[in-house]
C-alpha positions, -999 to +999 in steps of 0.1 A: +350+190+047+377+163+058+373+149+090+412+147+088+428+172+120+436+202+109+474+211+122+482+244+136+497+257+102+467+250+087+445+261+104+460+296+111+468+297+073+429+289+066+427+321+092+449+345+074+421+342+045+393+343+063+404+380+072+379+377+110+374+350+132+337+349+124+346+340+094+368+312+105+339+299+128+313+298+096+333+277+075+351+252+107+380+262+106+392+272+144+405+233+149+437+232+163+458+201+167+452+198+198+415+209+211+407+213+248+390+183+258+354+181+266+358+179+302+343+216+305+312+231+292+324+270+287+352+290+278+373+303+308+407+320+312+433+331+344+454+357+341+487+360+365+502+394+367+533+389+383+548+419+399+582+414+401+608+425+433+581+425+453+555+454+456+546+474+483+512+466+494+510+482+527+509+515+503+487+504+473+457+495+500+464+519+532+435+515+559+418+548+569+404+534+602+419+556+633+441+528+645+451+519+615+459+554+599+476+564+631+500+542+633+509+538+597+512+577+593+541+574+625+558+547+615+561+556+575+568+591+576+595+591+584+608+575+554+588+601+533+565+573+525+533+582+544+503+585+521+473+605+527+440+617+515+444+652+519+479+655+503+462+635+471+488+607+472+457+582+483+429+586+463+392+594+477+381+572+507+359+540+503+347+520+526+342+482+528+320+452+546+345+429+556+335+393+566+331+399+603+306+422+595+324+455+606+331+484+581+366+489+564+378+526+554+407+524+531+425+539+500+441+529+470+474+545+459+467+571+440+489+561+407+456+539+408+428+559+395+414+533+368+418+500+399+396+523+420+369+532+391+369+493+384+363+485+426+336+513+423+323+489+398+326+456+419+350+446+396+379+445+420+388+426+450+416+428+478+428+404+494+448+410+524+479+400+543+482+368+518+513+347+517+537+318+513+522+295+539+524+258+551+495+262+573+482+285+597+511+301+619+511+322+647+540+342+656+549+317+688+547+291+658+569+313+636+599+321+666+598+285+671+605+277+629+577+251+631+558+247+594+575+283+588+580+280+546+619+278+536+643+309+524+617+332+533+628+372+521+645+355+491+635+364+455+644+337+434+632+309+462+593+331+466+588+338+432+591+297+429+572+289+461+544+314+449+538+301+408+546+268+422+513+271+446+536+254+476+566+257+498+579+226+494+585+237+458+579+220+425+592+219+385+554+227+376+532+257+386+496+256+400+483+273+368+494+245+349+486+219+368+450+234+375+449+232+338+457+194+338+429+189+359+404+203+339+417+184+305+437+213+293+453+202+261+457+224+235+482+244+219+469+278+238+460+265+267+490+277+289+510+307+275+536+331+290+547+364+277+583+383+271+595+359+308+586+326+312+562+320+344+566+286+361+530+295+369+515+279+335+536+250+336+516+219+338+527+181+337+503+173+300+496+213+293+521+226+270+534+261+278+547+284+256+567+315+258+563+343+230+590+362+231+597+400+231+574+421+252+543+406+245+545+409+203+536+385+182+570+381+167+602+366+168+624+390+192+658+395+179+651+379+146+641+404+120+671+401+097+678+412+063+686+390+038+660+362+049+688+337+047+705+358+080+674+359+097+668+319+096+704+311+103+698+330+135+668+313+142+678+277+135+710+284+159+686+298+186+665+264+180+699+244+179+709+259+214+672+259+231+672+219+220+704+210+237+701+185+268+704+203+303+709+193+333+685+214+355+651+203+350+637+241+353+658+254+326+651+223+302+612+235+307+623+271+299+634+264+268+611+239+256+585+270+266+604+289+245+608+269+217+568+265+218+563+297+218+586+307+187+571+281+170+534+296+181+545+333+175+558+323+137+523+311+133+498+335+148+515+363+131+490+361+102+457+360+129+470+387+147+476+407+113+432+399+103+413+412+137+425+449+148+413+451+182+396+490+186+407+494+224+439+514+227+462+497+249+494+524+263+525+520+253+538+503+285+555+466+281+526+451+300+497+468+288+511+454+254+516+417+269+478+423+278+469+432+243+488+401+232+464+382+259+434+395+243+440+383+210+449+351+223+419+350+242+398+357+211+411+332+188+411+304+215+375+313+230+361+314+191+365+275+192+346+271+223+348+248+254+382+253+271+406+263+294+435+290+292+463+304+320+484+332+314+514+347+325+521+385+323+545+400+345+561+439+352+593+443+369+608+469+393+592+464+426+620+457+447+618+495+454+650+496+484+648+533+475+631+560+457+601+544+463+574+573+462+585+579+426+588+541+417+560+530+427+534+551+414+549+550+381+544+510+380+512+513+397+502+536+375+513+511+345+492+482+361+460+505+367+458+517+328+470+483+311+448+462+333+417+488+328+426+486+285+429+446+295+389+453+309+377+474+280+390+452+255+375+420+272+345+435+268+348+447+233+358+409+222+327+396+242+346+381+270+348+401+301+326+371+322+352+348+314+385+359+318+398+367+356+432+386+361+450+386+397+480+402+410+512+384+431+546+391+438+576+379+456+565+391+487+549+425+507+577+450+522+584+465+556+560+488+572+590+506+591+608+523+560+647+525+554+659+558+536+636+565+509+623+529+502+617+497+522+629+462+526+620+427+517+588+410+543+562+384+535+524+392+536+509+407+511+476+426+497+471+413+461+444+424+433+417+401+416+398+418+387+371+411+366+331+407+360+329+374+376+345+386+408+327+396+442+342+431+447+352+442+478+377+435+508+384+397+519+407+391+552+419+413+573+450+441+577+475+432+600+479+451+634+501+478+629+524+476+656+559+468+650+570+436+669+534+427+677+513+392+673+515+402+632+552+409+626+576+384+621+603+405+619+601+439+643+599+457+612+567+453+600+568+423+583+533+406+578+527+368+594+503+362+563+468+353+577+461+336+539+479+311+521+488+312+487+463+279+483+436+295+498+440+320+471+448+299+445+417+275+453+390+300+452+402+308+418+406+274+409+369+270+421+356+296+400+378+282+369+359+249+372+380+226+390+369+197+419+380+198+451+393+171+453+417+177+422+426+211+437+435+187+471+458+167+460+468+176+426+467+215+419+481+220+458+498+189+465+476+177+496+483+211+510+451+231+511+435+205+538+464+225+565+439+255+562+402+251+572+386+276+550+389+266+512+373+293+494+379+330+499+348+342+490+359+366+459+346+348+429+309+350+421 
């Protein structure tokens, strides 16, 4: 065979024929143009899931302890949002060690049934009251505005700060940067779908958005005669090219452009390997189905590294929340447990690891029917190579006490974003002393514990 590389047209050409990826691995063919450096010695992927508006956490994890429950109960019914066992809007109680030692009665929403069958499984872990951070700050610290993070409550500025990985904000994400660390190179290394994520953005990695809601197609460019469809296409390109002023935007589109470029060409893989899990219908169970295929072709070549970006909207739930929120609960628990199955089914379930953020957590005290923007969170990490169980602790629910930023129930996070994002990172293979000062921008040393504990 010619030792000549094999481009990214060819090879997925070569795949079309093949018909199965075994195939393609018998006779060499899974070269891409760009291969994943030998810097790593197995085949790992992260998975954001970006819930967008911010979800509610305080009512997909409710505590069951006495204090806890009690005050909760007061303080959220009377927005109508008080969830309990007995009225079946929590599901059945579990109980937790946390890492002081003492036991942790809780709940999970009850739009959840397949996240609590996977927990049951110790393949789920919570982490609570998680957050934007500089370092850690008490509520003196916060009334004070020392090391508090800037334009806190705001969407657009927290959904940066998060997939960046720091306040101080930056035009790359931690995913992608984590991905430069480890040699991260190749044409799938760093993929968002149907929105682009700042989260896979690296400074070498090259991101790429498919469009459309996670199909492998060109969105908005199935056109009849041919000669329509690629006018359409070569203006998109024509615009998408164009010089731009804001530095963000110019790496949007150059995501995008990768990704059209990506989607043209995987179409014919995507077409020779049915997978036999049935995904739902929802947008991102089918961005998680996209995933998986991904996952399959890229893993099939060996060694390597891989960040995703997946992300379902509609959680800034002001009001009509009880509704609201289980239905998008209810979509995350079924895609992610499809995402699971199908892992499993394509022989990588130990190497893929999906976790949950959002903009921010909401009030405790409700408004009329929904709740308002706040800080800490509780966020989700799934997957066979994670510790299941419950890591932290819930805040104190008293409304203008040593927790709440706010009088309203507003969480002081007790973990940072980094602290999160570096026991993942751990897990995904990187050095600490890349995930120092080049994943978290010398921003990890402000918090003495640097791994969580979640990650086997």
């Amino acid at each position: 065979m010619c030792k000549e590389k094999m481009s990214r047209r060819r090879f997925l050409g070569a795949s079309a024929h093949a018909g199965m990826l075994g195939a393609m691995s018998t006779l060499g063919l899974l070269g891409m143009t760009r291969p994943a450096q030998a810097a790593v010695g197995d085949y790992k992927a992260l998975v954001c899931l970006y819930l967008y508006g911010g979800n509610d956490g305080n009512n997909m994890i409710v505590p069951l302890d006495a204090a806890h429950y009690g005050a909760y109960s007061n303080i959220r019914r009377s927005g109508g949002l008080a969830l309990s066992v007995e009225a079946k809007t929590l599901l059945a109680a579990r109980s937790a060690r946390l890492q002081d030692g003492t036991e942790q009665p809780f709940a999970f929403h009850y739009g959840m049934p397949e996240i609590d069958a996977l927990f049951a499984q110790g393949q789920v872990a919570a982490l609570l009251n998680v957050g934007n951070l500089r370092q850690p700050l008490t509520k003196a610290q916060y009334q004070s505005g020392a090391g508090v993070p800037p334009q806190l409550f705001s969407h657009p500025d927290q959904n940066q700060q998060n997939q960046a990985g720091t306040p101080s904000g930056a035009g790359t994400g931690w995913g992608g940067r984590l991905a430069d660390a480890l040699g991260a190179n190749g044409d799938l290394d760093a993929v968002s779908i149907g929105t682009n994520g700042l989260f896979v953005s690296g400074t070498t990695v090259q991101s790429n958005l498919l469009p459309g809601n996670g199909q492998l197609s060109l969105a908005g460019m199935n056109f009849w005669p041919q000669s329509e469809a690629d006018k359409r296409r070569a203006a998109l390109v024509q615009a998408l090219s164009a010089s731009n002023p804001n530095l963000i935007a110019t790496a949007a589109n150059k995501s995008l452009l990768n990704g059209m470029e990506l989607a043209k060409d995987l179409q014919a893989a995507a077409n020779g390997a049915a997978l036999q899990t049935v995904f739902p219908g929802y947008a991102i169970a089918q961005q998680l189905k996209t995933v998986t295929q991904l996952i399959r072709l890229r893993a099939a070549q060996g060694p390597g590294r891989q960040v995703y970006f997946v992300s379902l909207g509609g959680f800034d739930t002001h009001g009509g929340q009880a509704w609201q929120q289980f239905d998008l609960l209810r979509q995350v628990s079924q895609s992610v447990a499809a995402f699971q199955n199908a892992l499993r089914e394509i022989g990588a379930e130990q190497n893929v690891t999906t976790f949950t953020m959002s903009d921010f957590g909401r009030t405790l005290q409700p408004n009329s029917g929904g709740t308002d923007h706040a800080w800490g969170n509780h966020q989700l990490i799934i997957g066979a190579a994670v510790k299941g169980g419950l890591y932290g602790r819930f805040p104190e629910f008293v409304l203008g006490g040593k927790d709440d930023a706010t009088g309203r129930g507003a969480w002081i996070p007790h973990l940072s974003n980094q602290q999160y994002g570096a026991t993942l990172g751990r897990w995904f293979g990187a050095e600490p002393d890349a995930l120092e000062q080049q994943v978290f921008k010398n921003e990890l040393a402000n918090f003495p514990l640097k791994d969580l504990g979640f990650m086997l």
